[in-house]
C-alpha positions in Angstrom: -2.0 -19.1 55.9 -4.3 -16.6 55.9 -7.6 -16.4 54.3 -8.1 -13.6 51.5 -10.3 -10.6 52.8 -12.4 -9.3 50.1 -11.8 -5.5 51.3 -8.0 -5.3 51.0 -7.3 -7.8 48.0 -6.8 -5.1 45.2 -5.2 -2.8 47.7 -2.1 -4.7 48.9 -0.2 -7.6 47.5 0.0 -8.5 44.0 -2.6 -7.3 42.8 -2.6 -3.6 44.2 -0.5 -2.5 41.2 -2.9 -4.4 38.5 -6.1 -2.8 40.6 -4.6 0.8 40.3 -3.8 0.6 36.7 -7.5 -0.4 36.1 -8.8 2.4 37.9 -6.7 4.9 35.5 -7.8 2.7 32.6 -11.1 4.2 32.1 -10.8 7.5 32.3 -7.6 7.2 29.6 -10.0 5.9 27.6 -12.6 8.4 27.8 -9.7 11.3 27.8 -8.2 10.0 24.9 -11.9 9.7 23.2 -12.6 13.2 24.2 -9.3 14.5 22.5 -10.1 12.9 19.3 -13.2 14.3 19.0 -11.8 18.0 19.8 -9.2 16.6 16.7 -12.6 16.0 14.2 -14.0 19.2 15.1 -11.5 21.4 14.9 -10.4 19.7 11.5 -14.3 20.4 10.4 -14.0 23.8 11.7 -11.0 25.3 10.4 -12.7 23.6 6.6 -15.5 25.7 7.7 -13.2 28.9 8.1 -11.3 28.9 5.8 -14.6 28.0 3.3 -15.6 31.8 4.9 -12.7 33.2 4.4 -12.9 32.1 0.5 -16.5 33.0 0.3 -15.8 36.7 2.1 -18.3 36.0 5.3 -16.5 38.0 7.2 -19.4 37.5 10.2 -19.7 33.3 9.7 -15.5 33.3 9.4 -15.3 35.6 12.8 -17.8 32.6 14.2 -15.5 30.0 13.1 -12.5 31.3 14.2 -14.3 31.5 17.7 -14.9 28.1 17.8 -11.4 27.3 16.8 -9.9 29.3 19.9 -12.4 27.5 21.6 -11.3 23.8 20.4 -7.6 25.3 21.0 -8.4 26.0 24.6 -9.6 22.7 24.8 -6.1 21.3 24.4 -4.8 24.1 26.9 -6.9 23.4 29.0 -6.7 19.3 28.6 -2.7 19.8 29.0 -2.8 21.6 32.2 -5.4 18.8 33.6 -2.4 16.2 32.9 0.3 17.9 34.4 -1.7 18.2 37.7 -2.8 14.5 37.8 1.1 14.0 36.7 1.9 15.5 39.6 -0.3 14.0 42.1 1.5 11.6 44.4 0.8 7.9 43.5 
């Protein structure tokens, strides 16, 4: 039998599958943290807004509506980044 090399462990065998999924893991996480945050503010923001709107500050609801085209390229942008990694071969 032979011994187990340290270099190609996590890159062939059983445990080349486990070892990829890991490497995704963390930057799930992170994108998934990031897009929850984008959620908070935007929720905060379009308060904000329509608080403007109510209050007729026209110049602070034109700054939150900027930051809320903003937050909704943030998803745009977020969805395109997907569907490339999607599509990058395995």
């Amino acid at each position: 039998m032979k011994s187990l090399n340290a270099e190609t462990i996590f890159t062939v065998g059983p445990f080349a599958d486990a070892s990829a999924r890991l490497l995704d893991f963390g930057p799930n996480m992170y994108f998934s943290y990031l897009v929850e945050e984008n959620i908070k503010q935007q929720q905060e923001l379009k308060k904000e807004y329509e608080e403007a709107l109510l209050n007729n500050d026209e110049a602070l609801a034109e700054t939150k509506r900027s930051a809320l085209d903003v937050c909704e390229g943030v998803y745009r942008l977020s969805l395109a980044v997907l569907e490339i990694y999607d599509a990058l071969p395995s």
